[in-house]
Structures are given as structure tokens and as C-alpha cells.
C-alpha positions as CSV (number, residue, x, y, z in Angstrom):
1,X,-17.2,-15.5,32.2
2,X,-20.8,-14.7,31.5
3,X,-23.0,-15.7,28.2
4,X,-24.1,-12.2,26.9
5,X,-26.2,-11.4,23.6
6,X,-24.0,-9.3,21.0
7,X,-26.2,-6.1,21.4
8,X,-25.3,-6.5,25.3
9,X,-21.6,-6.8,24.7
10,X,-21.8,-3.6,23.1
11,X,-23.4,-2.0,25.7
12,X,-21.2,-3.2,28.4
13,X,-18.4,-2.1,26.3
14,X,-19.9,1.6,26.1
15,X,-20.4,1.6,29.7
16,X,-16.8,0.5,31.0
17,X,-15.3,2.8,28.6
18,X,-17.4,5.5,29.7
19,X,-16.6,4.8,33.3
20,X,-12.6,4.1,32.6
21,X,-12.5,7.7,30.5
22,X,-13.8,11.1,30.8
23,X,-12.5,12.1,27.5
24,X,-15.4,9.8,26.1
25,X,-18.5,10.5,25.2
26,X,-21.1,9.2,22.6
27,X,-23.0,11.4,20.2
28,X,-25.4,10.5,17.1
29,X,-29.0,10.2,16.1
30,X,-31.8,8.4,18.2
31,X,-29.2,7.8,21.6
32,X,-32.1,8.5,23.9
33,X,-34.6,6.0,22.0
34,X,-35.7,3.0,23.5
35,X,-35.6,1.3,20.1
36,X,-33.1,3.6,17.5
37,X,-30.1,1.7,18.3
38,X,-31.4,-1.3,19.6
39,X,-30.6,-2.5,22.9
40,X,-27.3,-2.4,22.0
41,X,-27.5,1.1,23.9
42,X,-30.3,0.4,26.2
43,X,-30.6,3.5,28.7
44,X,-26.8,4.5,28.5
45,X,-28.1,8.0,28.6
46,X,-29.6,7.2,32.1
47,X,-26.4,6.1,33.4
48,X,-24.3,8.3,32.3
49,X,-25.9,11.2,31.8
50,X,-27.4,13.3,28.4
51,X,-24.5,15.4,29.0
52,X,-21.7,12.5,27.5
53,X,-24.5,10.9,25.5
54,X,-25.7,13.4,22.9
55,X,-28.9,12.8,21.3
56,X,-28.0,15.0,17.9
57,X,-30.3,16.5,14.9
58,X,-30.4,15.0,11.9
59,X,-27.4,15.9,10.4
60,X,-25.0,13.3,9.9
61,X,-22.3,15.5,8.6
62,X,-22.3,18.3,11.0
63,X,-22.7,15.6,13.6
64,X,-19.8,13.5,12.5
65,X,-17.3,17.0,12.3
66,X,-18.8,18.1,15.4
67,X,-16.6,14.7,17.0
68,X,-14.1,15.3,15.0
69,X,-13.2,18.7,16.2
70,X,-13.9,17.7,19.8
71,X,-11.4,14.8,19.1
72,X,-8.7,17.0,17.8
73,X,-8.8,18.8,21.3
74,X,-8.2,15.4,23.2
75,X,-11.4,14.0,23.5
76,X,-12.4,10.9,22.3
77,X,-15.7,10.6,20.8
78,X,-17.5,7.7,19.6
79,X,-20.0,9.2,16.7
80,X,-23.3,6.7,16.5
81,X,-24.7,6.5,12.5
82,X,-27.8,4.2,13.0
83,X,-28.2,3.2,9.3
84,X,-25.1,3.3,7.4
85,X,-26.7,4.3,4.2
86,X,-27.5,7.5,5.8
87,X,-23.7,7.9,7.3
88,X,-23.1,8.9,3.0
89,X,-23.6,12.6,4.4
90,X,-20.9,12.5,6.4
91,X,-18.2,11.0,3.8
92,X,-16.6,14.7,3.4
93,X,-15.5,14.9,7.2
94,X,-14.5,11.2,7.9
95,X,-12.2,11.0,4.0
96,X,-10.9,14.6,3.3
97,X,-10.7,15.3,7.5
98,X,-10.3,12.3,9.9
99,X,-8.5,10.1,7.5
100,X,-6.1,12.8,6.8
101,X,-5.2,14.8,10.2
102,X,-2.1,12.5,11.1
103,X,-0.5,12.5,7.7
104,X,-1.1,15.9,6.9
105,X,1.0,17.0,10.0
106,X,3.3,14.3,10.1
107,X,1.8,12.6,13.4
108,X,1.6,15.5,15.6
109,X,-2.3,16.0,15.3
110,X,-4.6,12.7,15.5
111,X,-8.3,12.2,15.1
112,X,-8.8,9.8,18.0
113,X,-12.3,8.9,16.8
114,X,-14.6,6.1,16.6
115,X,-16.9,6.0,13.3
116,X,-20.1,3.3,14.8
117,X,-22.9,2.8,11.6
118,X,-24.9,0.1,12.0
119,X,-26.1,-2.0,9.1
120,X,-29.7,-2.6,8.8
121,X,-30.6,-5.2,6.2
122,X,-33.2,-7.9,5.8
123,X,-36.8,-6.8,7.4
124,X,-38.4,-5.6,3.8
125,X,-36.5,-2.0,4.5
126,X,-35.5,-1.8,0.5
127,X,-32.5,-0.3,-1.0
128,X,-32.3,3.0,1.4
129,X,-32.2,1.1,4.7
130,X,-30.5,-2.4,3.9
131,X,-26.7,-1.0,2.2
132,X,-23.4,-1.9,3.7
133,X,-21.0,-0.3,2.2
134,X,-17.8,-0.7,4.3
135,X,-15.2,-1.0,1.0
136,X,-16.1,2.3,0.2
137,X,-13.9,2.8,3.7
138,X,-11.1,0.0,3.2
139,X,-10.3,2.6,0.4
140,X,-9.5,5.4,2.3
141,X,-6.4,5.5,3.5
142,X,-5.9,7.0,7.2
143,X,-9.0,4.9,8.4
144,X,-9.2,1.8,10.2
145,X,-12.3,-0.6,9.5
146,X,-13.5,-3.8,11.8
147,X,-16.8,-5.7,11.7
148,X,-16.7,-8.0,14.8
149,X,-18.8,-11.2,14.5
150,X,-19.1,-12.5,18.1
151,X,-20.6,-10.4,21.3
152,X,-16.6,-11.2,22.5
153,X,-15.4,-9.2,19.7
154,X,-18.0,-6.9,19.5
155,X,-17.0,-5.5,23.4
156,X,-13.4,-6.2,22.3
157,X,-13.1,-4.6,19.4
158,X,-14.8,-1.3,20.7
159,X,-12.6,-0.8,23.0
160,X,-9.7,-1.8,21.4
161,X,-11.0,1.2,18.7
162,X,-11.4,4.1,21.5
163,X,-8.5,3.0,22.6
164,X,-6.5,3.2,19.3
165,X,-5.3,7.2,18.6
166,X,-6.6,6.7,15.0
167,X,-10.2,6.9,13.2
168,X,-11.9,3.8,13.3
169,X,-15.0,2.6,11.6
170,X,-16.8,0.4,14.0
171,X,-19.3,-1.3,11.7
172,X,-21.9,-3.5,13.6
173,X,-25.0,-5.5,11.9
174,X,-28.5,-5.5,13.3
175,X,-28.9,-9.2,12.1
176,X,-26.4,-10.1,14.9
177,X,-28.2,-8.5,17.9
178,X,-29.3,-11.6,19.2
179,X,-26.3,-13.6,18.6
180,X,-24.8,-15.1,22.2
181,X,-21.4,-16.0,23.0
182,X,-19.0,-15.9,26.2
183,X,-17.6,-12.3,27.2
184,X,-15.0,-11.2,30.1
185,X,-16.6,-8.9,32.7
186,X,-13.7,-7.1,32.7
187,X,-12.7,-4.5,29.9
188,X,-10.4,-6.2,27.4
189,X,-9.5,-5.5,24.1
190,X,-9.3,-7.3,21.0
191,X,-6.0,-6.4,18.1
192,X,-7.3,-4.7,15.4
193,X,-6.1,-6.1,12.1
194,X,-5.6,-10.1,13.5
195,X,-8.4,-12.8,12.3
196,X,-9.7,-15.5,14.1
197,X,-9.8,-19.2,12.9
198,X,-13.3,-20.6,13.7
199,X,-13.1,-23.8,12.8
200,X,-9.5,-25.6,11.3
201,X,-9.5,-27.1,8.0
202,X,-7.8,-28.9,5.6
203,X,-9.6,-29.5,2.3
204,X,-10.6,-25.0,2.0
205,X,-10.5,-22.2,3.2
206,X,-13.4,-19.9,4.2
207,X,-12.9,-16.3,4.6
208,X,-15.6,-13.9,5.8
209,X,-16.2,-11.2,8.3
210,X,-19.7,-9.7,10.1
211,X,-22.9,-12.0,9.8
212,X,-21.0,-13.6,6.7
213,X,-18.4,-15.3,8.9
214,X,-21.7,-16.7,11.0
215,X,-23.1,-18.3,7.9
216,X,-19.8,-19.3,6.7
217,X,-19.1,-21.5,10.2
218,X,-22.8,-23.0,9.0
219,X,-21.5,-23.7,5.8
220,X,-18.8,-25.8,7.6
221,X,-21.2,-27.8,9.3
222,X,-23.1,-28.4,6.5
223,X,-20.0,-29.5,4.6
224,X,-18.7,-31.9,7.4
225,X,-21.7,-33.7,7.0
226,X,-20.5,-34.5,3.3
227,X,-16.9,-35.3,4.5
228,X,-15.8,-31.6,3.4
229,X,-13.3,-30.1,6.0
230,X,-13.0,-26.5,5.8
231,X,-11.3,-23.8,7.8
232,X,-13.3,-20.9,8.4
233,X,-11.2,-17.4,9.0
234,X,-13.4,-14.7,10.5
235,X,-11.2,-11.4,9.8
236,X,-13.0,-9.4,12.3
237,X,-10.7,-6.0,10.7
238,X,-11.0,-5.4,6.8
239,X,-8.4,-2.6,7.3
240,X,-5.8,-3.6,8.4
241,X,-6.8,-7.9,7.4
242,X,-4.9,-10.4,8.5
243,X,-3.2,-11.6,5.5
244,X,-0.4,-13.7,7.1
245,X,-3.4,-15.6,8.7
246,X,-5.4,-15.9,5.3
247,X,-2.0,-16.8,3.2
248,X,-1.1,-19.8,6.0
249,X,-4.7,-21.1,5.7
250,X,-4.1,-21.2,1.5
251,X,-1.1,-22.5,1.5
252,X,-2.6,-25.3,3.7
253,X,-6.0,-25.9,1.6
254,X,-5.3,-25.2,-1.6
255,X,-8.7,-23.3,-2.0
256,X,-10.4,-20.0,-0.9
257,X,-13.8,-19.0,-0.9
258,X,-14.7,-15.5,-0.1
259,X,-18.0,-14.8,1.5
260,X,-18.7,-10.8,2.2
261,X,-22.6,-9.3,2.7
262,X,-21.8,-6.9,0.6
263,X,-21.9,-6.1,-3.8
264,X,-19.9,-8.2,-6.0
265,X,-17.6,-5.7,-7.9
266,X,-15.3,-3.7,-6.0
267,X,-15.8,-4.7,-2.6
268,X,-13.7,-6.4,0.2
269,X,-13.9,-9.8,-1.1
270,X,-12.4,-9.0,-4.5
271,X,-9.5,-7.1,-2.7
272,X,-8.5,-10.4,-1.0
273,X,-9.0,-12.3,-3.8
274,X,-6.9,-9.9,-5.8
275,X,-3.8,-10.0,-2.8
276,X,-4.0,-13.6,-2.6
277,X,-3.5,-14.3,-6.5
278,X,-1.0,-11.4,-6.4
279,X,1.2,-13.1,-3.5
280,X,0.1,-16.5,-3.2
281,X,-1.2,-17.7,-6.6
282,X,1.4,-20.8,-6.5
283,X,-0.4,-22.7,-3.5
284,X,-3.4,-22.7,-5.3
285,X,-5.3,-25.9,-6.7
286,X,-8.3,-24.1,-7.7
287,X,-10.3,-20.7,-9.1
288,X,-10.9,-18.8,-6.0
289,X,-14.8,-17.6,-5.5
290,X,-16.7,-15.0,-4.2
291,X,-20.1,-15.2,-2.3
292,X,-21.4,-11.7,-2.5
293,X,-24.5,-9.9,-3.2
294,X,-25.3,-9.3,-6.0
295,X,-24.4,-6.2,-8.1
296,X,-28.2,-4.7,-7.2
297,X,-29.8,-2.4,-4.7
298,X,-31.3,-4.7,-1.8
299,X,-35.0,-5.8,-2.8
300,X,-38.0,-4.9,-0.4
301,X,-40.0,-8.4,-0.9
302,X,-39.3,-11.1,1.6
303,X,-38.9,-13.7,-1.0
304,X,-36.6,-11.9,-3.2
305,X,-34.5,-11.1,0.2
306,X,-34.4,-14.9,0.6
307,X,-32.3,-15.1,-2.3
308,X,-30.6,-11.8,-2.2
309,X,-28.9,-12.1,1.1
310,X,-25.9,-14.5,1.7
311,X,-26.8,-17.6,3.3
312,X,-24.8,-20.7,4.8
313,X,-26.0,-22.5,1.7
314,X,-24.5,-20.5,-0.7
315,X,-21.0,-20.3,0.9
316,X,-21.3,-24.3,0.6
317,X,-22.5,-24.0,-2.8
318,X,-19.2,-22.5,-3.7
319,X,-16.9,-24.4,-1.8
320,X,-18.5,-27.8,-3.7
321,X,-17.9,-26.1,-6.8
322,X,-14.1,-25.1,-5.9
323,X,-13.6,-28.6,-5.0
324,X,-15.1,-30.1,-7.9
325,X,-12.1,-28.0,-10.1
326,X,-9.9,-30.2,-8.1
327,X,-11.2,-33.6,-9.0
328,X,-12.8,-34.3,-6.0
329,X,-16.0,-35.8,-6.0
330,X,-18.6,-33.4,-4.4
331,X,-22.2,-34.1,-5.2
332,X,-23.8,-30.2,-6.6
333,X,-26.7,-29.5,-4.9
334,X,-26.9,-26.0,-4.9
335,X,-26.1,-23.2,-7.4
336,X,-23.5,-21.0,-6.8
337,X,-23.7,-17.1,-6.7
């Protein structure tokens, strides 16, 4: 097992399954730029051919239904949406199409596609460039959504999308690129809709996904330091989640903090926070709290993106507030979002 960057797991991921399948191919904006999609693509078009890798105009909706028909007649495509903001243009085909094939004719016809947008925040790129918006997909039923943390889950969960018969939203953050980690040679696959515990606990419970669950395994470290042990869930897929994972960890702790890098209202966080004090309020010792953005389009300035973004040191904020609610003795050093 080799130590690859997360960008590179993506890659290899691409290239086995374009090697494995000829059904697949990959088409989307800025495929045969040296920079567009990072190197999480770096010269696939080379290997493979501009025939399977399909450098498209800038349309994102004719684009995404494009792959949509083509996967309706067996193939599966992987559509590439280099800034999520921009993927908005294609909401029409993936929610009143994709999402709805399989139901409307009861499983006989599926949309074996894979939805990839890539999340670009941070870098002074303002509120156009810097939105993730993947609850406005955990919404829809039809659609699968994971947001992979690791480069292991990152190959893993790419294939284990193509590989799925249903449309899934791949959602990958730039901010991650560079993040290393140990990944199979071989093509594996990760189960969509199982978490992963990063680091057992006994005193919270962290829950987060994407660069969140990053910051929140910083958090911990911070917070061992202090004689605060907390268990840090990473739920890789936000539809399905894994709530039998999530409700074991409560009913353990006692506590849950939810950290999501997206807005406050409406958003993933405050669906698990709502299914938790639905089906588990009686294990709970404390208010449960969200670290979110908040509820205001991403600023350009550096210094107002230092406080805008979530950071390890707001996750502990919150957790040192939940367990002061308990009686616990936590020394406050930080405000909590």
C-alpha cells in the first residue's frame, strides 16, 4: 500500500475504472486543462483518449442531460462540474430526470450516472466560486450523495459510485487536494451510506463529513490535550448516512456536535440533528450544536474567510461548550459559532 495525495487517488480511481469498463467515459468543462480540475485529472485525456474524456462547452445543463441519456442506453458516464456553484444549471436534469428514471418505471430503467462537482472555497474567489451546496441534493429523493475525506475514500468511493446502477453525487473539495493517506493499488470500493469512526471516544461525539471531518479529528487533538475524549464520525455518504453508527456513538457520549462546511439553516447538519432528537433524544445529556457557516454568501477578503470558514478551533469551541451544559469543568477559550 502506497501513500498517495487525495487528488491522485482520484485520478487512479478514473483510470482503473476507465480501463476495467468500456461503458465509461468522463465528460465536463476544462477535462483537457492542465489546471481546470486540478491534478486530480492530470492528462487522463492522454491516456485514454479525447474520445472517452470529453472536453464539453459551457453548458452545464445540456452537458449533464447529454450523460444522462447516454446512461439510459447502458453507458455509464461520470459528468465533471468543476465549481459546484455553476452545476445550479444543471438542477432540471439531475432532480426532475436522473433522480426520477427508476421510480417512474418501477426499476426497469436506471440512470447509472455519476454527478462529480467540485467545491472551490477559500482563495478570495467570493460568493460565486466558494458555495457548497450539497443539502440542496440530500433533498432529492432518487439521488445518492458522498463527500469522501481521505484519498482512500476518495478512490473508494468513486468507484463504488460508477459502480452503483443509481445517480450519485460525487462531491470532492479542492481544499483536500493535497491531503495524503494510504490507498490500495488495486481497485476497491468503499459502501456508500457507512461512516467511519476516526478516532473513539467517550466523553462526545463529533460528526462531520468532507474537509469538516479533517478539522474535526484536529479538534480532537486539541481537546485531548485538555483531557476531552471525543469520537469523531466521518460520514463519508450524506444520503444514505449512517445513522445506526451516529445513534451508537450518542448513546455512548451523551453529546453530539455537528460540524458541516456548509450554511446554518437547512443544511445537512440540521437534518442529523433533527433525526437524532427525533429517535434518540433520551441518551442525551446535553443541547446538541452545529458548527456551520454562517447564514451568508462566502466573503472575498482573506481575513473575513479566516473567520467564515470552519476551523478545528471552532468544532472544539463547541464541544467545550456542550460539556460545560453537563457540569463538567471545561475552561472557554473560544467562542462558539
Amino acid at each position: 500500500m502506497r501513500t498517495l495525495t487525495y487528488a491522485a487517488a482520484i485520478r487512479e480511481a478514473f483510470a482503473q475504472l476507465l480501463s476495467s469498463d468500456p461503458r465509461v467515459f468522463v465528460i465536463g468543462q476544462g477535462l483537457w486543462s492542465p489546471w481546470y480540475v486540478g491534478s486530480s485529472m492530470k492528462d487522463i485525456d492522454v491516456e485514454f483518449g479525447r474520445e472517452r474524456i470529453i472536453d464539453s462547452p459551457v453548458s452545464e445543463n445540456a452537458t449533464t442531460g447529454a450523460a444522462i441519456g447516454a446512461a439510459l442506453a447502458g453507458m455509464r458516464p461520470i459528468v465533471v462540474h468543476p465549481r459546484m456553484d455553476f452545476m445550479l444549471l444543471a438542477v432540471d436534469p439531475i432532480v426532475n430526470q436522473a433522480a426520477n428514471w427508476s421510480y417512474m418505471f418501477a426499476g426497469r430503467a436506471g440512470v447509472p450516472i455519476v454527478i462529480r462537482p467540485i467545491i472551490n472555497r477559500g482563495g478570495e474567489q467570493a460568493a460565486q466560486h466558494s458555495q457548497a451546496v450539497q443539502a440542496f441534493f440530500t433533498h432529492v429523493p432518487g439521488l445518492k450523495v458522498v463527500m469522501p475525506s481521505t484519498p482512500h475514500d476518495a478512490k473508494g468511493l468513486l468507484v463504488a459510485a460508477v459502480q452503483d446502477g443509481n445517480p450519485v453525487m460525487y462531491i470532492d473539495d479542492r481544499w483536500l487536494y493535497e491531503e495524503t493517506g494510504a490507498v490500495p493499488e488495486e481497485m476497491y470500493s468503499v459502501p456508500i451510506g457507512r461512516g467511519a469512526i476516526r478516532r473513539p471516544g467517550a466523553d462526545v461525539t463529533i460528526v462531520a463529513s468532507s474537509y469538516a471531518a479533517v478539522q474535526a479529528v484536529a479538534a480532537a487533538r486539541m481537546l485531548e490535550a485538555e483531557g476531552i475524549d471525543a469520537e469523531v464520525i466521518d460520514l463519508r455518504s450524506l444520503k444514505p448516512w449512517d445513522r445506526e453508527m451516529v445513534f451508537a456513538s450518542v448513546a455512548k457520549t451523551q453529546r453530539l456536535v455537528i460540524a458541516d462546511g456548509a450554511w446554518h439553516s437547512g443544511g445537512v447538519a440540521a437534518e442529523i440533528a433533527a433525526t437524532v432528537a427525533e429517535e434518540a433524544f433520551d441518551c442525551l445529556a446535553a443541547p446538541i450544536r452545529r458548527v456551520t457557516l454562517p447564514d451568508t454568501p462566502a466573503p472575498m477578503s482573506k481575513a473575513l474567510e479566516d473567520a467564515y470558514y470552519v476551523r478545528a478551533h471552532h468544532i472544539a469551541a463547541a464541544v467545550r461548550q456542550t460539556l460545560s451544559r453537563t457540569g463538567l469543568s471545561v475552561q472557554m477559550n473560544h467562542g462558539s459559532r
